[in-house]
Each structure stands twice: as structure tokens, then as C-alpha cells.
MARDRENRO-571999 format. One line per 2 residues: number of its first residue (from 1); for each residue x, y, z of N, C-alpha, C, O. Coordinates in pm, whole numbers, plus 50000, padded with zeros to 5 digits. Atoms other than C-alpha are relative to their C-alpha. Example, Ala and Ser with C-alpha at 12.3 -4.5 7.8 and 13.67 -1.06 7.14 Angstrom:
2
1) 50089:49881:50000:51230:49550:50780:50090:50120:50000:50194:50118:50066 | 49918:49881:49994:51367:49894:50714:49923:50109:50073:49974:50220:50090
//
This chain:
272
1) 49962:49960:50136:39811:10621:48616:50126:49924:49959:50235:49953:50009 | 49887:50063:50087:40039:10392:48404:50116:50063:50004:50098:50185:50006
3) 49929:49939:50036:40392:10468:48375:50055:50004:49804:50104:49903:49753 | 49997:50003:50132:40431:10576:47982:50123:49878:50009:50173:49852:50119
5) 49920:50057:50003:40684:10313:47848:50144:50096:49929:50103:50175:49844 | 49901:49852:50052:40995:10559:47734:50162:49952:50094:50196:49941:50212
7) 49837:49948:49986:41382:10544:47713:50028:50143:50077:49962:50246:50072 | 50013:49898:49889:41511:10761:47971:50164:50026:49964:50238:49938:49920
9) 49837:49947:50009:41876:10970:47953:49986:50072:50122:49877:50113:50163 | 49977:49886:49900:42000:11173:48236:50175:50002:50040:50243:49910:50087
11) 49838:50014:49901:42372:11280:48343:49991:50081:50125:49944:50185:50172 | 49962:50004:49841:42516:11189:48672:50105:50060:50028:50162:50101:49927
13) 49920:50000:49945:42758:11275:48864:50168:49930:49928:50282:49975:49931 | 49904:50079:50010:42958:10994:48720:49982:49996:49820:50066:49940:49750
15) 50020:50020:50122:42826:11023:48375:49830:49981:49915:49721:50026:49950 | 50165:50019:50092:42512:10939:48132:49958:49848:50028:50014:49740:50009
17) 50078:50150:49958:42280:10671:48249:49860:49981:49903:49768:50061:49882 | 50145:49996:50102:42013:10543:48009:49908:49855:50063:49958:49746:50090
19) 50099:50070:49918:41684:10364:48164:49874:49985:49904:49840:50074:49827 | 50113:50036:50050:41393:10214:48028:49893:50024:50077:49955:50026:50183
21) 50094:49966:49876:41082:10291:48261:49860:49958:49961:49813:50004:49857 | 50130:50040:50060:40733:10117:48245:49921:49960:50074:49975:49893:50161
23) 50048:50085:49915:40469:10002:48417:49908:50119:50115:49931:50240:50124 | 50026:49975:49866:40244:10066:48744:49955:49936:50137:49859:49862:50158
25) 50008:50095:49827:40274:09950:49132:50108:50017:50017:50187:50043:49927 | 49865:50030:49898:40543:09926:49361:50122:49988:49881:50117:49926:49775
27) 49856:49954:50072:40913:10038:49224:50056:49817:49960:50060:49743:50058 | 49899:50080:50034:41099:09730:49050:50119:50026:49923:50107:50016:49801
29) 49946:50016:50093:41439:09788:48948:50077:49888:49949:50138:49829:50038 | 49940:50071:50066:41596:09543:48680:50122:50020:49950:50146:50098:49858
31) 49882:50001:50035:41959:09458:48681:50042:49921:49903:50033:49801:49928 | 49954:50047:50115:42104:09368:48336:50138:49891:50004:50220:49954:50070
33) 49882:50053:50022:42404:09113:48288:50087:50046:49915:50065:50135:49833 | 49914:49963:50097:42742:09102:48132:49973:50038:49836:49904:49960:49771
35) 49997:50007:50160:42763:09231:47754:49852:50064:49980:49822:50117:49873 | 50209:50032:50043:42332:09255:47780:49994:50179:50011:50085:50262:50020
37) 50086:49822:50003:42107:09625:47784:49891:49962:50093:49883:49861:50162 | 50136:50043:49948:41753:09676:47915:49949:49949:49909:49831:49918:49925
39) 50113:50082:50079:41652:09514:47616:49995:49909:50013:49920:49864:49927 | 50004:50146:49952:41690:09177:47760:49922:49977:50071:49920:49856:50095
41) 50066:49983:49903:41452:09243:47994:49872:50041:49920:49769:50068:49981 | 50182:49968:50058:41148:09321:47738:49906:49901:49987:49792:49934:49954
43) 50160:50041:50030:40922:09053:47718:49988:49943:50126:49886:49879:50151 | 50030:50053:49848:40984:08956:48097:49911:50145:50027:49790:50124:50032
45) 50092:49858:50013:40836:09356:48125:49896:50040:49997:49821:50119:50054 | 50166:49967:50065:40573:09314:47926:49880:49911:50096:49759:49929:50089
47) 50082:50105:49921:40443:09018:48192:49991:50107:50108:49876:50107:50151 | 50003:49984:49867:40512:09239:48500:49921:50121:50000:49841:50145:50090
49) 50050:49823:50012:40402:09614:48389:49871:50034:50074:49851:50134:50143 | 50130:49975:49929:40057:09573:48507:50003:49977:50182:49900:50011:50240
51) 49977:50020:49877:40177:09485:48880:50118:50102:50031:50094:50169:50131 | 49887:49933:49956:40515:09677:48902:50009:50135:49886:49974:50139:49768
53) 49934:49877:50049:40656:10050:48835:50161:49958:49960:50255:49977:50038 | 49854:50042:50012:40978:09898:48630:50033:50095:49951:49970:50180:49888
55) 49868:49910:50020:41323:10068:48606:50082:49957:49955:50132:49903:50053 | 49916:50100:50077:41577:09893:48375:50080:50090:49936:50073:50134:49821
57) 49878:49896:50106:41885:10118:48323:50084:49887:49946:50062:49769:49973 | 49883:50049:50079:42185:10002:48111:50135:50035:50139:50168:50143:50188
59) 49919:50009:49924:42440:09922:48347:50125:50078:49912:50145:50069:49791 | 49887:49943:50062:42768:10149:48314:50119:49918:49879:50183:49816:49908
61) 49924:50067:50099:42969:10072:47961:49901:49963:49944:49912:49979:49823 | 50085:50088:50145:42638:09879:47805:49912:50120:49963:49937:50237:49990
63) 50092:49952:50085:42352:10002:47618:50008:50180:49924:50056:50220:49818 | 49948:49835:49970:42341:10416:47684:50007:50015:50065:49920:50092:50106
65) 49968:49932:49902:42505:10445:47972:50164:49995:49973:50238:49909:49925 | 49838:50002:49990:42845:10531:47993:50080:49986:50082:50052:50007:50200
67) 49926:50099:49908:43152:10369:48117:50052:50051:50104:50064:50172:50122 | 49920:49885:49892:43330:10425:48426:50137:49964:50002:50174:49879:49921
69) 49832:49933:49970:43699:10494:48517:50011:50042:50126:49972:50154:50159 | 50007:50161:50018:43762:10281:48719:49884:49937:50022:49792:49971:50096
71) 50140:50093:50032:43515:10029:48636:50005:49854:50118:50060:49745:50101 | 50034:50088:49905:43415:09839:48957:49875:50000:50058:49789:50078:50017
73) 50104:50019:49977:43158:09723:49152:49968:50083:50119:49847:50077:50141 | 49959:49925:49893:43211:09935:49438:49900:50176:49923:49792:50225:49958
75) 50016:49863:50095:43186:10288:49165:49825:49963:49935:49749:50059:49919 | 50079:50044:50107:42898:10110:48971:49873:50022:50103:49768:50076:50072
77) 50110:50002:49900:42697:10070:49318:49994:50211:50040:49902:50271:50095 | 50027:49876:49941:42763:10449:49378:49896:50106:49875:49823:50201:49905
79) 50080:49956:50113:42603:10543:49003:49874:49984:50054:49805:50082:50084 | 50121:49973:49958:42300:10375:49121:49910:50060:50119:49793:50085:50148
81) 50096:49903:49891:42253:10537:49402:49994:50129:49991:49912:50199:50050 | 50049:49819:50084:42314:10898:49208:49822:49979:49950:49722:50047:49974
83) 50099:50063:50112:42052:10726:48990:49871:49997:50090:49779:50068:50051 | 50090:49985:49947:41812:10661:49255:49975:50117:50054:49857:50125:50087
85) 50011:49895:49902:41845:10991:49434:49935:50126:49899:49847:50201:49942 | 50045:49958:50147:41776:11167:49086:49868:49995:49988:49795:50092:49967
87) 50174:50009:50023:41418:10981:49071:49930:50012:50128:49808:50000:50137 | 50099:50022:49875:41350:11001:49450:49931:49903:49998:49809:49902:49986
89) 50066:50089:49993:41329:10668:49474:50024:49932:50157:50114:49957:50236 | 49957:50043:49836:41297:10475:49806:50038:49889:49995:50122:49839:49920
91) 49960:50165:50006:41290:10136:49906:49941:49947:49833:49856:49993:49757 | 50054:50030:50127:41275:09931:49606:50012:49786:49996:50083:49712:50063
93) 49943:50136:49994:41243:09548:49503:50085:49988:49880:50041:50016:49769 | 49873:50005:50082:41597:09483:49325:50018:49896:50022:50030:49823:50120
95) 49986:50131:50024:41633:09235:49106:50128:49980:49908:50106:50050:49809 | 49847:50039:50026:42022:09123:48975:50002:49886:49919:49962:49781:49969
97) 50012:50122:50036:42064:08891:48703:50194:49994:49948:50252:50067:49868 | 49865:50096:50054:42435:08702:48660:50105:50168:50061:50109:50179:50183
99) 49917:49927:49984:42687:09039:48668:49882:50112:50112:49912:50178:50211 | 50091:49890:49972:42377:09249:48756:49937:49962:50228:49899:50021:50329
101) 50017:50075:49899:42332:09004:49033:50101:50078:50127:50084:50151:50225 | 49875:49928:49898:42671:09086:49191:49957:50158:50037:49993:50194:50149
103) 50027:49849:49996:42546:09470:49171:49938:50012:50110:49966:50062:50219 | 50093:49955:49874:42262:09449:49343:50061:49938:50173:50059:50000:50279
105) 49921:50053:49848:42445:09216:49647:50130:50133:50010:50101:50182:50119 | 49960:49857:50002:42701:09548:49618:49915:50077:50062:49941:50136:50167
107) 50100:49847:49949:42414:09784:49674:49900:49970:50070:49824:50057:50115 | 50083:49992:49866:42215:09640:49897:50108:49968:50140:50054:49947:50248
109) 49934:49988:49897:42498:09620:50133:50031:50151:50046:50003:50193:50158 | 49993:49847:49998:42595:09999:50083:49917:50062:50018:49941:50174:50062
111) 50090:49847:50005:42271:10173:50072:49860:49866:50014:49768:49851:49934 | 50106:50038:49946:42048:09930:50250:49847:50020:50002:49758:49952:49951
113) 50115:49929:50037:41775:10149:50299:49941:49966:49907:49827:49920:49918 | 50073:50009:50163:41721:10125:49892:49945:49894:49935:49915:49872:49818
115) 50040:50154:50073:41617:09793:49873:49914:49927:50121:49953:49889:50231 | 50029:50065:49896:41322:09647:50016:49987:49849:49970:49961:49778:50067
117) 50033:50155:50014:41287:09299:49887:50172:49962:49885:50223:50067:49848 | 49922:50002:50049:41602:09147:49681:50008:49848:49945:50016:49748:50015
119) 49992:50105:50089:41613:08897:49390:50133:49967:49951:50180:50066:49895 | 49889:50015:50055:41953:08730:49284:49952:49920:49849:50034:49995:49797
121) 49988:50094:50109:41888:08513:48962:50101:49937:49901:50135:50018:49814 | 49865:50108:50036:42154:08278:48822:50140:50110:50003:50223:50150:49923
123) 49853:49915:49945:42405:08491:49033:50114:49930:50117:50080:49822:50164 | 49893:50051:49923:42725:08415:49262:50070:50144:50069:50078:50260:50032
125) 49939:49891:49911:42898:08594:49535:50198:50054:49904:50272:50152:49908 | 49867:50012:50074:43231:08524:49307:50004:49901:49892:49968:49786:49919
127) 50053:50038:50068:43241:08434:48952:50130:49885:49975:50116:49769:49938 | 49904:50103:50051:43572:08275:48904:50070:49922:50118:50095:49982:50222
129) 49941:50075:49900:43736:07971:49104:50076:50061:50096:50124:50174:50079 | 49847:50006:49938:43983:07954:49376:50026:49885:50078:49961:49782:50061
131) 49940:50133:49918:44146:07713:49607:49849:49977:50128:49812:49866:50168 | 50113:50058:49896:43832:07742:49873:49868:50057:49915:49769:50095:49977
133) 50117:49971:50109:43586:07832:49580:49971:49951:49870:50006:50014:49771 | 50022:50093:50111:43461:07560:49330:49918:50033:49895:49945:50002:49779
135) 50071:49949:50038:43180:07724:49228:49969:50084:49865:49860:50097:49809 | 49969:49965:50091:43301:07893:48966:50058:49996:49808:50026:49899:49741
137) 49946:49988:50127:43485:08002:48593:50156:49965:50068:50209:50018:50166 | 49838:49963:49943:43856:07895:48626:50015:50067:49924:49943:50098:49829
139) 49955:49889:50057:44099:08137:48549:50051:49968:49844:50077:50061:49768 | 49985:49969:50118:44180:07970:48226:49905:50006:49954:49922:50065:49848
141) 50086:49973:50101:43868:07969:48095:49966:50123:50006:49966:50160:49888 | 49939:49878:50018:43858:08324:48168:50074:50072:49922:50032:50169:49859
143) 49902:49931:50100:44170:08413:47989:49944:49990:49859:49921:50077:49775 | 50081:50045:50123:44017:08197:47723:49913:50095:49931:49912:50122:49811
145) 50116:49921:50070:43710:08438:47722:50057:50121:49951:50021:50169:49843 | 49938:49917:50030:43935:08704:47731:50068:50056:49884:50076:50176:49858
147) 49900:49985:50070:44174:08633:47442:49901:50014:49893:49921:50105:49814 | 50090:49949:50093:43830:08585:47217:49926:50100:49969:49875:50113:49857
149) 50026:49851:50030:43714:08941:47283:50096:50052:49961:50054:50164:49932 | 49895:49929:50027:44030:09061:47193:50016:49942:49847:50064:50016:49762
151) 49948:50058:50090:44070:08849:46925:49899:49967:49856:49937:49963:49739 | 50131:50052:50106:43694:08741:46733:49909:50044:50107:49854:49974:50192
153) 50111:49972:49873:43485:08961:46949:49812:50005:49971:49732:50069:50040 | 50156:49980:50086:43115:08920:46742:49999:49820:50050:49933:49769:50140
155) 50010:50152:49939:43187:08534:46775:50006:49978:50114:49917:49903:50153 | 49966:50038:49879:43311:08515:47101:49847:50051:50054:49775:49975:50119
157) 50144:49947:49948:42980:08738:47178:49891:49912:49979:49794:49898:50054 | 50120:50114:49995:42780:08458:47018:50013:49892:50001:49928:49819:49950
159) 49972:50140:49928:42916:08167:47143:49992:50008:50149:49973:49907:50216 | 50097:50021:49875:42831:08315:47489:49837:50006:50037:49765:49950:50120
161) 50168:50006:50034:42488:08374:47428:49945:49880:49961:49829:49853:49991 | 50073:50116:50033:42423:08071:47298:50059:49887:50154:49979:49815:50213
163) 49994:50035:49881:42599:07930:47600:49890:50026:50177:49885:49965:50284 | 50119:49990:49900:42314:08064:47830:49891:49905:50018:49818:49901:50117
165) 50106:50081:50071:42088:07797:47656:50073:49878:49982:50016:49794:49913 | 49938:50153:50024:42337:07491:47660:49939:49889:50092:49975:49890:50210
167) 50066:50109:49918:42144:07200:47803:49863:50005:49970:49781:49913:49974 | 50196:49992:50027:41797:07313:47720:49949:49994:49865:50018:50033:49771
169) 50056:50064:50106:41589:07202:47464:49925:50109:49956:49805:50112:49983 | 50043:49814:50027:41541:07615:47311:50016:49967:49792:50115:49921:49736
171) 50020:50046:50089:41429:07569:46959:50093:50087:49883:50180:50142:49950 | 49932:49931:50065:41605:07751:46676:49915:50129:49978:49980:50230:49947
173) 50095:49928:50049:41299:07963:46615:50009:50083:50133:50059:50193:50107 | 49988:49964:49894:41291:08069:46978:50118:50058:50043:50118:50143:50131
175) 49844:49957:49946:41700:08117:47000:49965:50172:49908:49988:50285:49951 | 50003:49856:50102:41606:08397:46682:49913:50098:50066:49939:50218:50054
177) 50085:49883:49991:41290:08557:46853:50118:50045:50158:50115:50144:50231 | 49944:49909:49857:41499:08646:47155:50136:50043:49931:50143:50166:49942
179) 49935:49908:50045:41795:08739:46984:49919:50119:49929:49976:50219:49973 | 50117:49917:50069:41522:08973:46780:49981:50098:50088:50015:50213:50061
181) 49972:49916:49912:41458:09113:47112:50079:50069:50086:50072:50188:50117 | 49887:50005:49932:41734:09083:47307:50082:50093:50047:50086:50162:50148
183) 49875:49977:49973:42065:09174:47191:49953:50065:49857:49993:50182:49856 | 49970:49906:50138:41985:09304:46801:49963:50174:50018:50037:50265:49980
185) 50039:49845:49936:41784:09648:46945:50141:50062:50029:50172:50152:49951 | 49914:49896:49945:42075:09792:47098:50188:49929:49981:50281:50002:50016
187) 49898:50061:50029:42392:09520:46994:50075:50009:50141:50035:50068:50242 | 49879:50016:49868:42708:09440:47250:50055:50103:50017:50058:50190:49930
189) 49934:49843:49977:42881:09712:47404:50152:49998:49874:50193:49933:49778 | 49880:50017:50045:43198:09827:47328:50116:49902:50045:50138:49916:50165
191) 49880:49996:50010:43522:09630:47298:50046:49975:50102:50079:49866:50148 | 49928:49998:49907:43651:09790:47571:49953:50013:50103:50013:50024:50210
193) 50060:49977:49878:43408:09826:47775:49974:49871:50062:49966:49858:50184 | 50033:50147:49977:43333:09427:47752:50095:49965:50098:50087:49935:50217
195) 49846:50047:49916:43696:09359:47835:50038:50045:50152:50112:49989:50234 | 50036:49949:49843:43614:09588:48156:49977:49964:50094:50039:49946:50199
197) 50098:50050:49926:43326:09480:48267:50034:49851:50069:50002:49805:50179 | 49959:50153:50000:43485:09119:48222:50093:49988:50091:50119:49876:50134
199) 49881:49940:49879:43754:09261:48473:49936:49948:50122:49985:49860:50193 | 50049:50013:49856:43497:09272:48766:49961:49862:50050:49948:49815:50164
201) 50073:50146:49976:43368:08931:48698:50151:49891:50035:50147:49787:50100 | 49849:50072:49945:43797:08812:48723:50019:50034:50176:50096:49978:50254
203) 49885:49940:49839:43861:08985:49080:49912:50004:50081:49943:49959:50192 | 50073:49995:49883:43533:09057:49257:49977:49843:50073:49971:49731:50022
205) 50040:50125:49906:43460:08829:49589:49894:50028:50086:49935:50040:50202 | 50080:49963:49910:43131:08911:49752:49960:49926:50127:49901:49983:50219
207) 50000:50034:49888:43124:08677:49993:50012:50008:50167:49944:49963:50259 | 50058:49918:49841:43211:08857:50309:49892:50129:50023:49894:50189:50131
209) 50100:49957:49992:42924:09063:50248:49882:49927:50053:49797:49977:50127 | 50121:50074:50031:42687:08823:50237:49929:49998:50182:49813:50020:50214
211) 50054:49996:49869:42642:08801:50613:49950:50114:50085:49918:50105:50204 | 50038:49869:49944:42552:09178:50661:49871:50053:49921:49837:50171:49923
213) 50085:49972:50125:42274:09162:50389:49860:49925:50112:49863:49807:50148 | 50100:50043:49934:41930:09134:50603:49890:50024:49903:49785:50005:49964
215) 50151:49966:50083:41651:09216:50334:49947:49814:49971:50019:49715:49988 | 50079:50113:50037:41403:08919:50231:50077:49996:49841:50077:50080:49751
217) 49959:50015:50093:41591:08747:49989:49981:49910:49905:50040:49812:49950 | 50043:50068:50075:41461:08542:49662:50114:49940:49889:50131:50010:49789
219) 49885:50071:50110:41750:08315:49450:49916:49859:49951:49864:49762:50006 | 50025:50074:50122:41663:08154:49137:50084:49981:49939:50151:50065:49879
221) 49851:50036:50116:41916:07947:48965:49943:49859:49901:49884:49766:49957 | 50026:50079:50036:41856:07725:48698:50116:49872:49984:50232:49891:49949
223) 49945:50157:50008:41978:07331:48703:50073:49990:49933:50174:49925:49960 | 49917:50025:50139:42117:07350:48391:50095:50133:49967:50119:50156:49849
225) 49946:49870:50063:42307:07679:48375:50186:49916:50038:50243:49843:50119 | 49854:50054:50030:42662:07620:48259:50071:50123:50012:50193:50116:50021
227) 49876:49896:49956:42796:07971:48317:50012:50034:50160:50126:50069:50190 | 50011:49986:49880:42719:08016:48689:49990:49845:50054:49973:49793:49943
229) 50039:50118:49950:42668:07659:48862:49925:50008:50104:49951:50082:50199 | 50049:49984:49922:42412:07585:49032:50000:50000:50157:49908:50043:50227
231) 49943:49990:49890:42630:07521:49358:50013:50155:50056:50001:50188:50174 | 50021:49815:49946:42646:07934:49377:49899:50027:50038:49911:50095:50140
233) 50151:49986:49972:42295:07958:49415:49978:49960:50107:49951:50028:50206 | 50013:50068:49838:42271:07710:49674:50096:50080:50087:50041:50129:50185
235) 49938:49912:49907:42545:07902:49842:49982:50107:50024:50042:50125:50130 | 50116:49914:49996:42351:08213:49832:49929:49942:50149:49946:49952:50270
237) 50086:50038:49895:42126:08066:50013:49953:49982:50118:49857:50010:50189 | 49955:50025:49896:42276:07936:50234:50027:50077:50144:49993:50063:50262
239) 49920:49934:49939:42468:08172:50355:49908:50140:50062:49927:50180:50177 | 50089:49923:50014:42208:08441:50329:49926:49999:50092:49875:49889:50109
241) 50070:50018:49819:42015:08540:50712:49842:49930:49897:49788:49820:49904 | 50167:50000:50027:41661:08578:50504:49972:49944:49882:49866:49982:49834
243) 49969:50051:50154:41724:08394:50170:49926:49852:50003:49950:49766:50088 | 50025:50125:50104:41545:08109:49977:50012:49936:49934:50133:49956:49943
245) 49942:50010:50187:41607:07934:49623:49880:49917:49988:49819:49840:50061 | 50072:50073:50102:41404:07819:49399:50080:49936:49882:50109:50007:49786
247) 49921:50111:50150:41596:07524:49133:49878:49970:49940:49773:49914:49971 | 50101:50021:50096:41446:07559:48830:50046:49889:49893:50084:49944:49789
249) 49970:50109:50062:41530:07196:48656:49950:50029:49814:49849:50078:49763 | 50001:49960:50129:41614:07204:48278:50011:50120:49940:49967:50140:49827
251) 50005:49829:50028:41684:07592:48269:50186:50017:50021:50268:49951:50085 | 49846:49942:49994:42033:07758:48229:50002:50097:50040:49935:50123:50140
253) 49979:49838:49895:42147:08127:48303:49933:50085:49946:49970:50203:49942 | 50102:49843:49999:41860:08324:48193:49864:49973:49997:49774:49991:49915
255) 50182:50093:49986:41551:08154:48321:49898:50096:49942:49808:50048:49875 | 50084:49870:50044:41370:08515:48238:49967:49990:49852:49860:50033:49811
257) 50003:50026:50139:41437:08414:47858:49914:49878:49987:49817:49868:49913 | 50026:50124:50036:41378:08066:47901:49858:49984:50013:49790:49931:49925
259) 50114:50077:49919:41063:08031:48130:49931:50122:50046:49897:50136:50163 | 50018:49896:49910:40948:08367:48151:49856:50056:50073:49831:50143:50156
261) 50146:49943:49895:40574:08374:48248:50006:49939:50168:49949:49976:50270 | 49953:50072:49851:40728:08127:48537:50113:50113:50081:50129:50107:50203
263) 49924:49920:49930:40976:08402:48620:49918:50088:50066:49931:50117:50185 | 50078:49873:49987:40696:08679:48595:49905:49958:50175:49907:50025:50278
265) 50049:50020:49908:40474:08473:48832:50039:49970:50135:49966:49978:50234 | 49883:50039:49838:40769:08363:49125:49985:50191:50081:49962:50232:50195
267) 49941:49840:49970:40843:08784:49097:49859:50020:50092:49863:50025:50215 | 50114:49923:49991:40495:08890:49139:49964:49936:50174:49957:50009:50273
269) 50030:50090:49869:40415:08612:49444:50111:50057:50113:50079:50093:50226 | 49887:49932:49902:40744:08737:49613:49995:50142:50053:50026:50187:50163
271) 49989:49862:49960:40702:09078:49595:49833:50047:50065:49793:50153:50114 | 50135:49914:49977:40335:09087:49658:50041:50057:50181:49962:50129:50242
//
């Protein structure tokens, strides 16, 4: 029996979590990026529904879920595991895209068990530079992003969005139907919640995790992505006991937008 497709509310422990839910087969949940909802995740959805039972909450601060205090990745991994314990869910295949990415490498270190297969997609163990980490946002361009949410936060919101798509040949007609779906349904969070969220992506370092993370692991980064580099990906990989990648040439940081019956079909082959 199908799962109806239906917006989902429930308060946690930590607060109000809002989930999208669709589909039937084997549990998939879908992790959202910075600024994004589960509506970013609808027409990749609409490819998978007939193979997977998807779960696509609004990460704490976006869509309808609400923020946390303090807002880390640490707190954020303990929501979803209220969240799973709520639906009696078990193992699951968790999939992480860019911030959402970092989450799930968070929560499949903590609560193991909950994850049986694990997708990163144009994600990094750490988003911004340092002296033994190239890979990254330096810290001024950071501040940079910083001072434009504070300062022209509708622009600054769509000069990163269109930055997901820098290098690829994404038509104007195509940039509108996915904003259409996207980001207009449910708009950018708040404000302050951006400026938050944008916190975890300055300070977190997942990297000494990475070597305690045993699940079968699937990384997809595209060639062309200018907010993550594709050197993170490969380092993933790398580093990773059970990990793969797939470089997807001519794609930036949201291959799911870009290329998505090619996303739908990698998912489906992986998880079968």
C-alpha cells in the first residue's frame, strides 16, 4: 500500500519538526541543504516514490521545523533521532545533500544502527578552509556571505542559488521551473535562522569521524560545483572504510536538480 503523499507536523522533544512523506519500499530519508526545505527534493521524489518509502523533513530553522538553541550539528543529529524514534523507524538509507550531508555523517556516527546504506552528495567533512584543509570556503568569503545576509538577504539568497548552477549550461527556462518548485513553495528561512545555520557550516570539522563510519557508503559530487569542490568528495572517499564516488562531469552542487533521472537511477541501483 502506497504511502499517501502528505505534509507531516509533530512536536519533539526539541521542538516542531515538519516532514514530507511519500512513496513505497524500503525507508529513504532525504537530507535538505543550507537555506533549502523538502521542497527541493520534489521532482527527485516523484522519480523514486515507486521504489522507496521517502521521508524529507525540514531540517531545524528551515521550512516547518523549528530552530534550535544552540544550533549545531551535534543537537540537530539528536532531533533526528527523536524524529526517528517517533515513526519507529529502523535502519534506513540516508541520504545528505551539501549541509544535510554533514548531518547525516553526524548521525550515522551517533546512532549507527539508523542507517543502513549512506549517500553524501556534493558534501564535505568541513566546509570552510584551513591551513591543512584546501578544500574548502575561506573565511573571507564566508564573512562575505555573512555580511550579505545581514545586509541584502533576498539577493544574497539569490546569488547563492544561482551559484549552485555556475558552470553548467541550465537554461533560463529550467533555472525558473526549479525555482517554481524549489524554493517559491515554502521561500528561505528566517534571517536568523540562515545566519545560524551558516554558523555550523563556519566551525564544524567532521573529519575525525570519518574513520569510525562503517556503513556502505555512496558520494556523488559534481565536476563543476563551485560551492563544495570537488577535492571534498574525493576526500570522502578516500578516507571512508566502505565508500565510493561517482564524478559527475559538467554538474555543480545539486546534481538532483541538474541531472535528476541520473540521480534517481545511481539511488535506486545503490540501494537496491
Amino acid at each position: 500500500m502506497p504511502v499517501a503523499d502528505e505534509l507531516h507536523h509533530r512536536t519533539l522533544q526539541h521542538g516542531r519538526i515538519c516532514w514530507r512523506e511519500l512513496g513505497a519500499g524500503p525507508p529513504l530519508v532525504l537530507l535538505h541543504g543550507w537555506s533549502m526545505s523538502h521542497a527541493v527534493f520534489s521532482e527527485l521524489a516523484a522519480l523514486l516514490a515507486d521504489d522507496f518509502r521517502l521521508l524529507i523533513p525540514d531540517l531545524p530553522g528551515h521550512g516547518g521545523s523549528e530552530r534550535l538553541d544552540p544550533c549545531a550539528l551535534k543537537s540537530m543529529a539528536q532531533v533526528l533521532e527523536h524524529w526517528f524514534q517517533s515513526l519507529d523507524l529502523k535502519a534506513v538509507n540516508l541520504l545528505g545533500w551539501s549541509l544535510g550531508g554533514q548531518l547525516a555523517l553526524q548521525f550515522a556516527t551517533e546512532y549507527p544502527a539508523r542507517v543502513k546504506r549512506l549517500i553524501l552528495l556534493s558534501s564535505t567533512p568541513r566546509f570552510c578552509a584551513a591551513e591543512d584543509w584546501t578544500a574548502g570556503l575561506s573565511q573571507g568569503e564566508l564573512r562575505s556571505l555573512r555580511r550579505g545576509l545581514k545586509n541584502r538577504y533576498l539577493a544574497t539568497m539569490g546569488e547563492f542559488f544561482d551559484l549552485q548552477f555556475e558552470g553548467e549550461c541550465l537554461s533560463n527556462d529550467r533555472r525558473r521551473q526549479i525555482l517554481q518548485f524549489a524554493v517559491r513553495p515554502i521561500g528561505p528561512p528566517d534571517p536568523a535562522d540562515a545566519l545560524a545555520t551558516l554558523e555550523i557550516l563556519g566551525r564544524e570539522d567532521l573529519r575525525p569521524l570519518l574513520k569510525d563510519i562503517q556503513q556502505q557508503t555512496l558520494v556523488v559530487h559534481g565536476e563543476a560545483d563551485r560551492i563544495i569542490p570537488p577535492a571534498a568528495g574525493e576526500y570522502l572517499a578516500k578516507t571512508m572504510r566502505n565508500s565510493r564516488l561517482i564524478s559527475l562531469p559538467g554538474i555543480g552542487h545539486a546534481p538532483f536538480l541538474s541531472r535528476p533521472e541520473r540521480l534517481a537511477q545511481l539511488l535506486k541501483e545503490f540501494c537496491a
